[in-house]
N, C-alpha and C positions, 0 to 999 in steps of 0.2 A: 504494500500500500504506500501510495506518495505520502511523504509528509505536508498535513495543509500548510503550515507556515514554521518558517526556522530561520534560524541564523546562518549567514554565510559571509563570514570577514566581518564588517561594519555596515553589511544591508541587510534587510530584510527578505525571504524570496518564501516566494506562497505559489502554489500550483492555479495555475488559470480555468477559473470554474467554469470558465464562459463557452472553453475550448472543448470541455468533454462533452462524450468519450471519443470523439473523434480525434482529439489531438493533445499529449501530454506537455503541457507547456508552463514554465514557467516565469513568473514577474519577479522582476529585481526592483525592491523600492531601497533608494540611498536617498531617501528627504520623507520626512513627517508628511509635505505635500501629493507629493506620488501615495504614501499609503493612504490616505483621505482620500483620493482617486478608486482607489483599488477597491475602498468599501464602498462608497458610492457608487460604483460603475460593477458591482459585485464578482470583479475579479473571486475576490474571497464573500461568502457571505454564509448563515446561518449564525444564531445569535451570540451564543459561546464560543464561536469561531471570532467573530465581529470583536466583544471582548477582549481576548486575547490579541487580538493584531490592535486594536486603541493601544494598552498597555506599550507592545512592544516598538510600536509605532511613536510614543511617546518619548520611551528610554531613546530609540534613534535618532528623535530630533534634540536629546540633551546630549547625546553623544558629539552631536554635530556643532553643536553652537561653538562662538567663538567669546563667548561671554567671558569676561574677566572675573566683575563681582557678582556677589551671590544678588544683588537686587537684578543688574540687568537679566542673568540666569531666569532670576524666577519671573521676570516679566513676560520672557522668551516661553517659559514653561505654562504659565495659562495662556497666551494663547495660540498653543499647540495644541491644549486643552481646548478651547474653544471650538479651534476647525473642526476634531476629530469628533468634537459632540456635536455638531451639526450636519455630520455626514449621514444617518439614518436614527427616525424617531421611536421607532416603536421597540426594539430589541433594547430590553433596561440592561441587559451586561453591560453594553459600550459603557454605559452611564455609571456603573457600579467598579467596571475600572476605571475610568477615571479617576472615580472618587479615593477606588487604592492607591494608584498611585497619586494622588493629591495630598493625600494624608500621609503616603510614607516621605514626603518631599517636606508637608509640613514639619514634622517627623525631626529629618533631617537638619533644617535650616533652625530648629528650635535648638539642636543642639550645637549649633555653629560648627555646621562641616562645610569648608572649603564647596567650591565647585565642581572640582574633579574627582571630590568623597561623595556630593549630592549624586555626581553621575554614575557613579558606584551603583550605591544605594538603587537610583531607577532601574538599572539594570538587571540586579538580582530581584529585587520587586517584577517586572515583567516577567522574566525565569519564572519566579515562583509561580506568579500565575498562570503562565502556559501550563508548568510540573503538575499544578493542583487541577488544572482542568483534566488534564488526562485520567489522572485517579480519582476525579471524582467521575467521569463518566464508567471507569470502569465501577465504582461501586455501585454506583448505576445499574449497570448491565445485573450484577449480584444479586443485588434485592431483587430486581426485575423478571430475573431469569423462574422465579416463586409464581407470579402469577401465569407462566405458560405452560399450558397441559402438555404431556410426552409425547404426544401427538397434534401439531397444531397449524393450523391457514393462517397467517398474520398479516391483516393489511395494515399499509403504512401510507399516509399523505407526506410532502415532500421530500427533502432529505436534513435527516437528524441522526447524518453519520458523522463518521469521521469527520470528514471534510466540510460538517457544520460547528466542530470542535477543533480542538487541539490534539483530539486522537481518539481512535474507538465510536467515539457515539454517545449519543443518549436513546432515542427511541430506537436506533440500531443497535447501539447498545447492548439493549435488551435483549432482542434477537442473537445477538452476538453472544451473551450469557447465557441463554439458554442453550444454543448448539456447543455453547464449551460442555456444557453440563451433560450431554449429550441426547438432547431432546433432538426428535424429528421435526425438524420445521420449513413450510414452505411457505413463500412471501409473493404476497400480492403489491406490485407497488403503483401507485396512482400515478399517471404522469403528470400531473399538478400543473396545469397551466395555469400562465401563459409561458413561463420560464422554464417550464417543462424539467425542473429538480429532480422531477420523482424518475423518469425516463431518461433522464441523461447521467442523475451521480448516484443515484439510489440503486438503480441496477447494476451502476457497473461498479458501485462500490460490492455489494454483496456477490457479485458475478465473481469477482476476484477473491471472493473468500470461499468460494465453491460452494454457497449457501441456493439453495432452490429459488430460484426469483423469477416469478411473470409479471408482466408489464400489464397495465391495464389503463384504457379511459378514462378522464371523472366521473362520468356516466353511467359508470358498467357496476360503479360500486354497491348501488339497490340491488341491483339484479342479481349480485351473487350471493348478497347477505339474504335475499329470500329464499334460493335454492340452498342455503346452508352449508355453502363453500368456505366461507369466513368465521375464524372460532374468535377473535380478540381484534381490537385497534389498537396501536400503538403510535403514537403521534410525538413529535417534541414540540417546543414552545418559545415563543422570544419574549413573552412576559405573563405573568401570572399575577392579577390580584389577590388581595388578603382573604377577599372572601370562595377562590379558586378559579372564577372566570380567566380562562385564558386566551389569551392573541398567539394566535401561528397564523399559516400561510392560508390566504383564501382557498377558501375550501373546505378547509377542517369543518369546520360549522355545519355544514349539509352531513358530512362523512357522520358525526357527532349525533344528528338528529336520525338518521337513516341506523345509524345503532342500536342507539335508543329503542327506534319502534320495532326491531327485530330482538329486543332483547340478548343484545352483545357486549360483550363489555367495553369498553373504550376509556385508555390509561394515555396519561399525559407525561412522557418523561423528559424532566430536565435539572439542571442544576440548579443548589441551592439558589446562584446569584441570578436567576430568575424570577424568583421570587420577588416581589415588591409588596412589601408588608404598608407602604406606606399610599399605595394606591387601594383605596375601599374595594369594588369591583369594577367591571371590565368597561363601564359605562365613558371612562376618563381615559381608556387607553389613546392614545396617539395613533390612530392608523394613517401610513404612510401609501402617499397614491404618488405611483410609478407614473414613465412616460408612456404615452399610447401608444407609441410604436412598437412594444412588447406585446401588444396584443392584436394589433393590425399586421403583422409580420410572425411570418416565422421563419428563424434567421433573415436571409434578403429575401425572400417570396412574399411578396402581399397578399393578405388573404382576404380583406375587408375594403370596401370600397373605398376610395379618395375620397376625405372628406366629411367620412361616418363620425359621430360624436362614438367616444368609448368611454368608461370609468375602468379604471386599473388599480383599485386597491388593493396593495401587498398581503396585507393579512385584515381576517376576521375576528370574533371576540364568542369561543364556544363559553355558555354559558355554566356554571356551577354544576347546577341538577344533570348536566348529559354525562359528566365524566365519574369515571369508578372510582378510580385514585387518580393520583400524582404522585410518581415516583423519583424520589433525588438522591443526594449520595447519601441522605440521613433518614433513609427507608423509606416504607410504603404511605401514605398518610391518604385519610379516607374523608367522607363527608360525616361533620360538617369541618368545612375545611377550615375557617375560621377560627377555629379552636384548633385544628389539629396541625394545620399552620404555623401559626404564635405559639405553639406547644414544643416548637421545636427551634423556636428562631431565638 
C-alpha cells in the first residue's frame, strides 16, 4: 500500500488521489502554500487524512521560515494557521490540528525556546500526530472487527481507508480487522459520486489487500438490502456532533435511511478527533459545496448540459436515530450518544 502522506528530505509528498487507480502519482509540496492547494484541490482528502497533512503542513512552513525572532516566527505561524483552516469546512480534524499544534507552539514560546527549539517542537508534534493516527485507526479496526459476523456482505459509502488516514482506515479499518481476525468478508463499495471515492480508492485500496470487493451504483444500494445481500454498513465520518448526528460524504444519508427500513445495522467509524463535543447536533454543521464541474463532468467528458444549474454538496448530516454505534479508538459507544459520548471525552 502507498503511503498517503510522508516525509521526504524537507517536503512533504502524499500520493495523488485524483490520479487513481489509473495512475500512481505522487505530489511534492516544499511551501505551506502548495499543501493548502493539495487539500483544497483534494490531491489528498478524507478527514483524518486532511488533519494530518494541516499538522505536517504547518511544521513545513516553520521549517521554512527565515524568521529571526520568536515574535516574527509566531506571526509567520498563525497565518499559516489561517490559510490551512480555510482550505475545507466541514472535516473538524483540520480544525482540531490546528489547534495541537497551536497549543504545542503556545506551549513552546511560554517557555522561551529559541526559534529553531519552536521548530523542533512543531515537528515532532506533526510526527506524533501522523504516529497516533495510525494507531488509532488501527484500534479502530479492533473494536470494530466485534461487531462483524464470521460470515459477512459489508457495504461501505466513500472511502474511509487508508488513504483517508495516515494509515489503515477507519471504516476500512474495520473491514481490515475483521479479515485479520479471520472473518469471511465481502465488500460492496458505492461509487459515491460525483468524485467517484468509492470506485476509484475504495476498490483499489481493498483490491490490493486481496479482500472480496464489488463495485456498485448509489442506486443499487435499496435493491440489494431488500434481497438481503447486505448484513452491516460501515461508513467513516468528517465530523460528529455531541448529540451523534454525523456529516460524511453525500450520500451516506439515503444509505442511512434505506438501512434503517430494512432493518440493518449501520456503524459510523472514526477517530476520537472527530468528535466535536462542542457542536450540539448536526443542525450547525458547515457543509461545504464543491464546484459544479464535478458533477457536470466526468473527468473531461460532459455529461450535463451547458448551462444546467447543479448543487454539489460535499457531505450530508445522517441523523442520530439511523446509526447503531460509533466506533473510535476508545470502543464501541451506542445511543444515547450524548451521554455515551461525554462519557468518554
Amino acid at each position: 500500500m502507498l503511503p498517503t502522506i510522508a516525509w521526504e528530505g524537507d517536503a512533504i509528498v502524499m500520493v495523488d488521489q485524483r490520479k487513481l487507480p489509473a495512475t500512481e502519482k505522487y505530489v511534492t509540496c516544499k511551501t505551506v502554500t502548495v499543501v493548502a492547494k493539495a487539500i483544497t484541490t483534494m490531491v489528498i482528502r478524507g478527514a483524518p487524512a486532511i488533519g494530518v497533512c494541516a499538522a505536517m503542513g504547518l511544521a513545513l512552513g516553520a521549517a521554512r521560515s527565515k524568521a529571526t525572532g520568536t515574535r516574527q516566527f509566531a506571526a509567520e505561524f498563525q497565518k499559516n494557521c489561517d490559510l490551512l483552516a480555510a482550505t475545507r469546512p466541514t472535516a473538524v480534524n483540520l480544525f482540531w490540528a490546528i489547534e495541537g499544534m497551536k497549543q504545542s507552539f503556545a506551549e513552546g514560546a511560554h517557555a522561551g525556546e529559541s526559534v529553531d527549539q519552536l521548530k523542533a517542537r512543531l515537528r515532532h508534534t506533526a510526527d506524533r500526530i501522523h504516529d497516533d493516527d495510525v494507531a488509532s485507526c488501527r484500534a479502530i479496526g479492533r473494536h470494530g472487527a466485534a461487531v462483524v459476523p464470521a460470515e459477512a456482505c459489508v457495504l461501505t459509502h466513500c472511502n474511509a481507508g487508508a488513504l483517508a488516514t495516515a494509515g489503515y482506515g477507519t471504516a476500512l479499518g474495520v473491514i481490515r480487522g475483521a479479515v485479520e481476525c479471520g472473518k469471511k468478508v465481502a465488500v460492496l463499495a458505492d461509487e459515491t459520486r460525483p468524485f467517484l471515492q468509492g470506485a476509484r480508492l475504495t476498490a483499489w485500496e481493498l483490491m490490493k489487500d486481496g479482500i472480496d470487493t464489488t463495485v456498485i451504483t448509489d442506486n443499487m444500494a435499496g435493491a440489494l438490502m431488500r434481497t438481503g445481500t447486505i448484513d452491516l454498513v460501515v461508513v467513516g465520518a468528517d465530523r460528529i456532533a455531541a448529540n451523534g448526528d454525523t456529516a460524511n460524504k453525500i450520500g451516506t444519508y439515503s444509505v442511512a435511511v434505506l438501512a434503517k427500513a430494512h432493518g440493518i445495522p449501520f456503524y459510523v467509524a472514526a477517530p476520537w478527533s472527530t468528535i466535536d463535543l462542542g457542536t450540539p447536533d448536526g443542525s450547525t454543521i458547515p457543509i461545504e459545496e464543491r464546484n459544479a464541474r464535478e458533477v457536470t463532468h466526468v473527468g473531461s467528458t460532459q455529461v450535463a448540459p451547458t448551462g444546467a444549474r447543479v448543487r454539489n454538496p460535499s457531505f450530508d448530516v445522517t441523523p442520530a436515530r439511523y446509526i447503531t454505534a460509533i466506533i473510535t479508538e476508545r470502543g464501541i459507544h451506542r445511543a444515547p450518544f450524548d451521554a455515551s459520548l461525554a462519557g468518554q471525552a
